[in-house]
C-alpha positions as CSV (number, residue, x, y, z in Angstrom):
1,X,103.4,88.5,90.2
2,X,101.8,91.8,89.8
3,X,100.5,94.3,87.3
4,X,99.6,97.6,87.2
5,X,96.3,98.9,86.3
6,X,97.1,103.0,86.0
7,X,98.6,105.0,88.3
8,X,97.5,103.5,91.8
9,X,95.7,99.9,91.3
10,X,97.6,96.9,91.5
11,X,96.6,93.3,90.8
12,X,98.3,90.4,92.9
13,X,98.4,86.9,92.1
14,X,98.5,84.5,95.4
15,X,100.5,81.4,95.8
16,X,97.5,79.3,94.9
17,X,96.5,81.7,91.4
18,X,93.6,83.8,92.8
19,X,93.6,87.5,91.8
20,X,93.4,90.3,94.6
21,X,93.1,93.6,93.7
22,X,95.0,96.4,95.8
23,X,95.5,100.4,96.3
24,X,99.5,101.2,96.3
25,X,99.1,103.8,98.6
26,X,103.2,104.4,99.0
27,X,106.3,102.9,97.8
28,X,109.8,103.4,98.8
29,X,113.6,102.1,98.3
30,X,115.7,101.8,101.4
31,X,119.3,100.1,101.3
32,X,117.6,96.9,102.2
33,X,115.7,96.6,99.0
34,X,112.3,98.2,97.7
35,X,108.6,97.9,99.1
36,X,105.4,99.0,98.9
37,X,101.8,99.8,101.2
38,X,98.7,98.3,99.6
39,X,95.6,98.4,100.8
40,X,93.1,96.0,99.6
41,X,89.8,96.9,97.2
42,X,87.3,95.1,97.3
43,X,84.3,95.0,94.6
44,X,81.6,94.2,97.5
45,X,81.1,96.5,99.7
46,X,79.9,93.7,102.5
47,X,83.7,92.6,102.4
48,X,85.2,96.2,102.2
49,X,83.1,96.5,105.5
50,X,84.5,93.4,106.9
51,X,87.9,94.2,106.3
52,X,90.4,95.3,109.1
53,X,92.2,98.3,107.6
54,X,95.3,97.2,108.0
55,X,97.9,97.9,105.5
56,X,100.1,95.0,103.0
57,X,103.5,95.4,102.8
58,X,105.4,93.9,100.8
59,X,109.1,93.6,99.0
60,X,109.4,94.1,95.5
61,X,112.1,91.9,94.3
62,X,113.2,91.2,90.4
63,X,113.0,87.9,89.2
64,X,114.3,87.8,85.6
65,X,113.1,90.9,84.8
66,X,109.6,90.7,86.3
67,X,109.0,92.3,89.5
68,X,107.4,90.3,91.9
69,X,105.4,91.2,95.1
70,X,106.6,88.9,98.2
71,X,106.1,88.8,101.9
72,X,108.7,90.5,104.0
73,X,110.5,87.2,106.1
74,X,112.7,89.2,108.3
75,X,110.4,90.9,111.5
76,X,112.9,93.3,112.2
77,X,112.8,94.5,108.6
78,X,108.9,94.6,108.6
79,X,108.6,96.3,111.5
80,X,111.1,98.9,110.2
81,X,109.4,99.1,106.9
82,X,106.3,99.4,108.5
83,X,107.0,102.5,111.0
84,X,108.4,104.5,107.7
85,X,105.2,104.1,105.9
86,X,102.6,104.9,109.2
87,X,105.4,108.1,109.2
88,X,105.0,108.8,105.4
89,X,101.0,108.1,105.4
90,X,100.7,110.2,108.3
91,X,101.9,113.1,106.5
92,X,100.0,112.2,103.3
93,X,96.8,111.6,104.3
94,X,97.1,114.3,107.8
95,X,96.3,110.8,110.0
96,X,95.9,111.5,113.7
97,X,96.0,108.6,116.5
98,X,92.9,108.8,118.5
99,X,93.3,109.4,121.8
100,X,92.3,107.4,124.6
101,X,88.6,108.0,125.6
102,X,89.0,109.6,129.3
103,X,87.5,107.5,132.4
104,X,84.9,109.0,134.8
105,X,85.8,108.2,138.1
């Protein structure tokens, strides 16, 4: 279950009732169904330091009128998903791949 907190916060309830708080970064609708890039906030800055990077994404499905955030099951999906939003990210936020350091022989 989520809920929005302005424009770009989003609060996400786990399977086991603890609140995580996230930065929807992009969302998008495909013919397969809706998702959305979070990236996770975190309130101590020893954790935000911790953390990987990585982005969340998940499908937004309907259930009865409330949308609900839920884990993508399908890898060929995800990885789909995934390689539109490092595209659309890219563009946003001008992110370049690091190349590889050179060698000395």
């Amino acid at each position: 279950m989520s809920e929005e907190y302005g424009n770009s916060l989003v609060s996400v309830l786990d399977d086991e009732g603890n609140e995580h708080q996230f930065e929807l970064l992009d969302a998008i609708e495909t013919d397969e169904g809706r998702y959305v890039a979070l990236l996770p906030v975190y309130t101590e800055a020893e954790l935000a330091l911790e953390d990987d990077g990585e982005l969340v994404i998940l499908e937004v499905v309907n259930d009865e009128g409330d949308d609900l955030l839920v884990p993508i099951e399908d890898d060929e999906v995800f990885a789909n998903i995934a390689e539109i939003f490092e595209e659309r990210l890219e563009d946003l936020y001008e992110i370049n791949e690091l190349d590889e350091p050179e060698t000395l022989s």
